[in-house]
C-alpha positions in Angstrom: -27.5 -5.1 27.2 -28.0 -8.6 28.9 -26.7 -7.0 32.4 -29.6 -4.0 32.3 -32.0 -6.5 31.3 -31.3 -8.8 33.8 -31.3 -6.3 36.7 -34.6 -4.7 35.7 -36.3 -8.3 36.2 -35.2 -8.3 39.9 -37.7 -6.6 41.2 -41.7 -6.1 41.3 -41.9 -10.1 40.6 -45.8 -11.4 40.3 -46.2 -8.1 41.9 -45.1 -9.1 45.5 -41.5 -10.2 45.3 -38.4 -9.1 44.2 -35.2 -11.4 43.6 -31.6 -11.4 43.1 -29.6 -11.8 39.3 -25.6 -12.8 39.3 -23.7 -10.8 36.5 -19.9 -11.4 35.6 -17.8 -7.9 34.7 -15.2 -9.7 32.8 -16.4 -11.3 29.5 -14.5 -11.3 26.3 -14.9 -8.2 25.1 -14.2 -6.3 28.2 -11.3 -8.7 29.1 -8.6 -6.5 28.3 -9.6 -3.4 29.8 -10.9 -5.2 33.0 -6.8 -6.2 34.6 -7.3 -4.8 37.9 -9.7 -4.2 40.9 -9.2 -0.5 40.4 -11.6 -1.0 36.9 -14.2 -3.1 38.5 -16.2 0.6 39.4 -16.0 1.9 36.0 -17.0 -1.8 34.6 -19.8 -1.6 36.3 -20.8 1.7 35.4 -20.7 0.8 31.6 -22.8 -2.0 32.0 -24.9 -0.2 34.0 -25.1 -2.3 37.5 -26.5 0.4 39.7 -29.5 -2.1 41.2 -28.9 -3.4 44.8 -30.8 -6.9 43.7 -27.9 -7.1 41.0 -24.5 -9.4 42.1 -21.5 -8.3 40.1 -18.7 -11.2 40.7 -15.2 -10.2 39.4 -12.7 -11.6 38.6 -12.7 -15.7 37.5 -11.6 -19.0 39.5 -9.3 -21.3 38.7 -10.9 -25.0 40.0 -7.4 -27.4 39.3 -6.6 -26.4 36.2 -10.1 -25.5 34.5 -11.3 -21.6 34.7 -14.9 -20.6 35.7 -16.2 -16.9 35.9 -16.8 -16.6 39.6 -20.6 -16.0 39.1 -21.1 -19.8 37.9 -20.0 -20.6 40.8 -21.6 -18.7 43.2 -24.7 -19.5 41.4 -23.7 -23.0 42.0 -23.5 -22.4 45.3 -26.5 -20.2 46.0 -28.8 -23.0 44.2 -26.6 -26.1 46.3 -28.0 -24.2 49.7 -31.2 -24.0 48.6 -31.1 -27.6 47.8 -29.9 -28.8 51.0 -32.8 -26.5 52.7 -35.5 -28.4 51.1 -35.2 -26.3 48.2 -36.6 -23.3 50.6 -34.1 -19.9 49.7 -34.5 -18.6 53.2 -30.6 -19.1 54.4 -28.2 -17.2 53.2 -24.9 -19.0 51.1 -22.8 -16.0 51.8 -20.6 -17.8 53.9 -20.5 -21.2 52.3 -17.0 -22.1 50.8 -16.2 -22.1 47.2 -13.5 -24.5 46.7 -11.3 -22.3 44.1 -7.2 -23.0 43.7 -6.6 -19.2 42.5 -7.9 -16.1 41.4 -7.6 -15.3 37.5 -8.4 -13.1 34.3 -9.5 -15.0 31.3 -6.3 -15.0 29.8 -5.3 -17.3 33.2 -3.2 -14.8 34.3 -3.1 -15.0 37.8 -4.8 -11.9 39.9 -4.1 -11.3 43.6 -7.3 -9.8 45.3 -4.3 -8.4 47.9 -4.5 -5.0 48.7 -1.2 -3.0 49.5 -1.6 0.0 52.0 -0.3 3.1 50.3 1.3 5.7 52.4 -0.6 8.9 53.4 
């Protein structure tokens, strides 16, 4: 699978460094049993995203009307900091802004990252 793969490259690079990969969980063939935030764990177990150097981004963006899995565009963003620190990957884009309109599946179907307390 392209997610093990990808994770087992992250680390031990030219023997001294070890680097970060950006996965999605929802692709076409796991679209329809990926619907809510409760599946993300078991997702991940399938494919098998156990290593701490590997980003899982769930679910996709809606940017005006055109949908993008979220990783594209935290990659995006991740190489867009770089670039405006001389191309130097020593700040950190975790709190840069994405500019998304909503939160979707691939079917466009909105999804609300709300959470709604339960009683105890």
């Amino acid at each position: 699978m392209v997610a093990l793969a990808l994770s087992a490259k992250t680390e031990d690079l030219n023997g001294l460094y070890s680097c970060e990969c950006v996965l999605d969980l929802l692709y076409k063939a796991q679209a329809t049993k990926l619907t809510t935030y409760a599946d993300v764990e078991t997702a991940k177990k399938y494919l098998g995203v156990t290593n701490p150097h590997a980003m899982a981004f769930f679910p996709c963006v809606k940017v005006g009307g055109k949908v993008f899995h979220l990783s594209t565009l935290a990659a995006c963003a991740m190489a867009k900091c770089d670039m405006d620190h001389g191309d130097i990957p020593y700040k950190s884009p975790s709190s840069e802004s994405i500019p998304v309109s909503a939160t979707c599946l691939l079917t466009e179907q909105r999804f609300s990252l709300m959470f709604h307390r339960q009683s105890l």
